[in-house]
C-alpha positions in Angstrom: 0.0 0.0 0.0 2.9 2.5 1.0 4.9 2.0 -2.5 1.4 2.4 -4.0 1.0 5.8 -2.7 4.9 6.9 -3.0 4.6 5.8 -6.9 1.2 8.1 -7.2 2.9 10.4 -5.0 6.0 10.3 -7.6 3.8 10.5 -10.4 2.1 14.0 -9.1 5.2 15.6 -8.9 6.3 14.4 -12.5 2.9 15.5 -14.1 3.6 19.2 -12.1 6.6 19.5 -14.4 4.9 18.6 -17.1 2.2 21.1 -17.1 4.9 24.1 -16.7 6.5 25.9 -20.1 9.9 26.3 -19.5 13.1 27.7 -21.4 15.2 25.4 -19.7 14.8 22.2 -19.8 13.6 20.3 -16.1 14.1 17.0 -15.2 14.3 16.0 -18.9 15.0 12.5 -21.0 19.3 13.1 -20.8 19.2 13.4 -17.4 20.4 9.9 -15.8 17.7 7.8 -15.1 17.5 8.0 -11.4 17.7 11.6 -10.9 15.1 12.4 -12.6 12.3 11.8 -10.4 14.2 13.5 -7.4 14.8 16.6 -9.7 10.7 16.4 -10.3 9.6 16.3 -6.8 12.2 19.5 -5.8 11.1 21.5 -9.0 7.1 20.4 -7.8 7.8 21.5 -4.7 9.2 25.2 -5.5 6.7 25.5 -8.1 4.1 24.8 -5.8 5.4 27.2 -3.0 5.9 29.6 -5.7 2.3 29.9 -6.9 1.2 30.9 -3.5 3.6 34.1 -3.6 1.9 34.6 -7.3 -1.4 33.0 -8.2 -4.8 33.6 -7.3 -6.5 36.6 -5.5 -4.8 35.7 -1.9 -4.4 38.5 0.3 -0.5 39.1 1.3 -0.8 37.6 5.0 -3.1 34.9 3.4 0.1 34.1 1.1 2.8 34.4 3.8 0.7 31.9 6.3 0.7 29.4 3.2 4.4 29.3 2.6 4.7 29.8 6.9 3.2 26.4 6.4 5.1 24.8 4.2 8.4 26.1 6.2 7.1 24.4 9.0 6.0 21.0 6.8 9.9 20.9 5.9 10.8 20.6 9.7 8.6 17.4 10.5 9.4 16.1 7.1 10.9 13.4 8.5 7.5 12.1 10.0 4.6 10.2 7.5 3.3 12.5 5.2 0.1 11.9 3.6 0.1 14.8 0.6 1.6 13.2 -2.1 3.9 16.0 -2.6 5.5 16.1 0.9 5.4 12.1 0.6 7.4 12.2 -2.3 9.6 15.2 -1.1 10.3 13.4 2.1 11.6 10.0 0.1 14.0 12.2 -1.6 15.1 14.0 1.2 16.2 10.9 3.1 17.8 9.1 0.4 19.4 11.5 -0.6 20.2 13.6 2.6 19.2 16.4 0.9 19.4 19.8 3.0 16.7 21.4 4.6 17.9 24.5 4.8 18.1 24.4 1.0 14.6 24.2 0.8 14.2 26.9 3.4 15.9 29.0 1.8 13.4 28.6 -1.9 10.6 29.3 0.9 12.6 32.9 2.3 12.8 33.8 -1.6 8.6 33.4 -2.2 8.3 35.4 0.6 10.4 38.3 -0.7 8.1 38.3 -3.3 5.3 38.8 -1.1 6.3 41.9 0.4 9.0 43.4 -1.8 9.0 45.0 -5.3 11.6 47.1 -5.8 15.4 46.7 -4.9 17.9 49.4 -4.4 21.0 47.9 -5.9 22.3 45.1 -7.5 23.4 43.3 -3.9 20.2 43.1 -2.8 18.6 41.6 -6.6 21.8 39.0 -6.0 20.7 38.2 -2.4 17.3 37.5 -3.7 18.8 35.3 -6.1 21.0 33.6 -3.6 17.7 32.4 -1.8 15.3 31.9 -5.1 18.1 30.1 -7.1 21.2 28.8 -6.1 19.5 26.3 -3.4 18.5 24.2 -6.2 22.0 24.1 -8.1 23.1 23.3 -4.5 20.7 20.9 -4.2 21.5 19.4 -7.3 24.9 19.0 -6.6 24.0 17.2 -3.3 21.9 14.5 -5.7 24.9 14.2 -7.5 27.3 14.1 -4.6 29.3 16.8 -5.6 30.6 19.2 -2.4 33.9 21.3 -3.5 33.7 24.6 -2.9 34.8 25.3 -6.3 31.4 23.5 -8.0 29.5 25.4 -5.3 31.1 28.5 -6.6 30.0 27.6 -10.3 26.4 26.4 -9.3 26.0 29.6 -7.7 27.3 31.9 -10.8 24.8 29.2 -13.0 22.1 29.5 -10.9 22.0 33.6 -10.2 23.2 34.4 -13.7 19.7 32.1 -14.8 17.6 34.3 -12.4 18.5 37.5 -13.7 18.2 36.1 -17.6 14.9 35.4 -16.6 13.8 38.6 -15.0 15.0 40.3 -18.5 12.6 37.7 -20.1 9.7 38.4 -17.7 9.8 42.6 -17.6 6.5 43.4 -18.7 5.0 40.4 -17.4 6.7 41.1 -13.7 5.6 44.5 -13.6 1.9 44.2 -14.7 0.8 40.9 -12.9 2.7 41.8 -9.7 4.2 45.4 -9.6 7.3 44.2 -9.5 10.7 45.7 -11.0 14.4 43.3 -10.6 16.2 45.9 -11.9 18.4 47.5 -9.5 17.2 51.2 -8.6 20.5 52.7 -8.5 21.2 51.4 -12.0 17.8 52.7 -13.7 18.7 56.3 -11.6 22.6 56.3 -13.8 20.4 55.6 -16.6 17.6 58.0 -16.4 15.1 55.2 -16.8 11.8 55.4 -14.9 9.0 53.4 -13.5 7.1 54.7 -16.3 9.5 52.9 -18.6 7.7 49.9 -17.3 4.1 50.8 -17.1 3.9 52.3 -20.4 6.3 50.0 -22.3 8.9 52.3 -23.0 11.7 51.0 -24.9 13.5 53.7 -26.0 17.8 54.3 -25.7 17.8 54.8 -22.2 15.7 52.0 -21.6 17.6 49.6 -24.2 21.2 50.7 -22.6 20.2 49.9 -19.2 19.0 46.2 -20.7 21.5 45.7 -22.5 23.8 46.5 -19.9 21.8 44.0 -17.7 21.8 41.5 -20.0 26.1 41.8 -20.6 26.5 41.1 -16.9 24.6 38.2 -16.4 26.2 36.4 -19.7 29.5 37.1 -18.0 28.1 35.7 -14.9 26.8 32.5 -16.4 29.6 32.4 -18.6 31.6 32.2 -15.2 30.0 29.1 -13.4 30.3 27.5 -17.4 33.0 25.0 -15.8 30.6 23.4 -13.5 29.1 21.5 -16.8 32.4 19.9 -17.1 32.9 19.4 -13.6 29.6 16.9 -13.6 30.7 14.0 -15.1 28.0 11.9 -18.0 24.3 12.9 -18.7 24.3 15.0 -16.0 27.2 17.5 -17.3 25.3 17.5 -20.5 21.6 18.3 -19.2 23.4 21.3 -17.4 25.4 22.3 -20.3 22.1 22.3 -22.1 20.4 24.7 -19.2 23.7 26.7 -19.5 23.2 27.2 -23.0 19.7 27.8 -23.5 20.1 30.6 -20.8 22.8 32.4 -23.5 20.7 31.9 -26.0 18.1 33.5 -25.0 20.7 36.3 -24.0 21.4 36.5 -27.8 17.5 37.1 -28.2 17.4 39.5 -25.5 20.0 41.6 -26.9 18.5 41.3 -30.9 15.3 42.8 -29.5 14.4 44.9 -32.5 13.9 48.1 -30.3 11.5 46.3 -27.8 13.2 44.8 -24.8 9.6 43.8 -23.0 9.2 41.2 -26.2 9.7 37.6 -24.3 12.2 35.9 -26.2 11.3 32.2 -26.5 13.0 28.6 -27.8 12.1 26.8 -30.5 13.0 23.6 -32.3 15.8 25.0 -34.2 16.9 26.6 -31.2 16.6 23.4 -29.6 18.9 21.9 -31.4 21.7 24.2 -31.7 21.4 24.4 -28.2 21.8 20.6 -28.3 25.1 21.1 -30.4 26.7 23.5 -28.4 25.9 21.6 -25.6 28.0 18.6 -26.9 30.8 20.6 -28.2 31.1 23.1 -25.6 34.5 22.8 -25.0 36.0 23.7 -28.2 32.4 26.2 -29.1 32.8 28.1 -25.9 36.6 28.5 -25.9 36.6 30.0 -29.2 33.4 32.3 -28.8 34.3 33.8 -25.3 37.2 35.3 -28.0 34.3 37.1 -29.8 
């Protein structure tokens, strides 16, 4: 009866990442066989948590009691659980010896989006990141067993530089579902760029500079942690190698934006599969365009 309800449990979380459009690819077919279903149950799990800091017409403390909830879920995880997402989470957990504070942390990062909208310089849009994305490179690297300081460096670079690429993906889309602007208020100031910029679309030079400028950094940031996809040895090097190059890719789109930066860049087959060559060449690709 208990494998019964783990495999249904298992399922749920795999049918969660189905139902998600993503740029980068999640828990997909070159990933080795069993990591894939551990991968599924963390990316259910912060997908989950992250809908209560974005969906539905929840008040703000109605949204921070949710994910309250869920922080305090994660502490008795290691009793029975009978949601099929905590089940599942909970299996992981232990066989792995994931960390809890990892997932924490996810939770600290939903609740920043509850209550803030604005950030005054680019520290505090990288602390954000530190909570909303590196745990799950970190996490990763636990699945995979991986603990040098020097992959956690990398993950960290990988994970932060994905972050910002996708709040230069999501501008319009941030701003008008949620009031919400990543960009560092400092940096629009030196720029004379506006919240107007945002509300009313604007995409002229000052707007484009401050993008583009945005954009540069966090291609030099992901461009920084690239090692980390040799580090990871087999399918797992490549699935992150693919991430890592789907994210500068859709930098390259970001930054042909035809005079509209709020246009959300997205993948396609043919994309697909040049990211899918770089991927598999990176070594000799990457060394010759980080020249250019």
């Amino acid at each position: 009866m208990q494998d019964s309800r783990l495999e249904n449990a298992y399922r749920f979380c795999e049918a969660t990442v189905r139902s998600h459009y993503e740029n980068f690819p999640v828990a997909s077919r070159f990933l080795p066989g069993g990591l894939r279903r551990p991968i599924a149950v963390i990316y259910a799990f912060a997908r989950s948590a992250d809908d209560f800091a974005d969906e539905g017409d929840l008040t703000k403390d109605e949204r921070l009691a949710k994910l309250s909830e869920y922080s305090t879920r994660l502490e008795y995880l290691h009793k029975p659980q009978e949601e099929p997402l905590f089940l599942a989470l909970s299996d992981v957990v232990q066989k792995h010896r994931l960390s809890i504070e990892l997932l924490q942390s996810l939770l600290t990062a939903f609740s920043m989006d509850v209550t803030r909208t604005r950030y005054a310089g680019f520290s505090s849009v990288l602390f954000y990141c530190k909570h909303s994305a590196n745990p799950i490179g970190r996490l990763l690297l636990e699945l995979n067993k991986v603990t040098t300081q020097e992959a956690i460096q990398h993950s960290d670079a990988v994970c932060s530089a994905l972050q910002l690429i996708n709040f230069y993906q999501d501008l319009g889309q941030d701003f008008d579902e949620h009031n919400r602007i990543y960009i560092p208020a400092d940096e629009m100031l030196e720029y004379g760029v506006t919240v107007d910029h945002f509300r009313d679309k604007i995409s002229d030079t000052k707007m484009i500079r401050l993008i583009e400028f945005q954009i540069t950094r966090a291609r030099q940031l992901l461009l920084s942690g690239y090692p980390l996809g040799k580090l990871l040895r087999g399918r797992m090097g490549y699935e992150l190698r693919l991430i890592m190059e789907a994210g500068l890719l859709i930098c390259d789109k970001l930054m042909n934006h035809n005079n509209n930066v709020f246009a959300r860049p997205r993948l396609h087959k043919q994309d697909w599969l040049t990211v899918a060559w770089r991927a598999a060449v990176s070594h000799s690709y990457r060394k010759v365009s980080q020249l250019t």
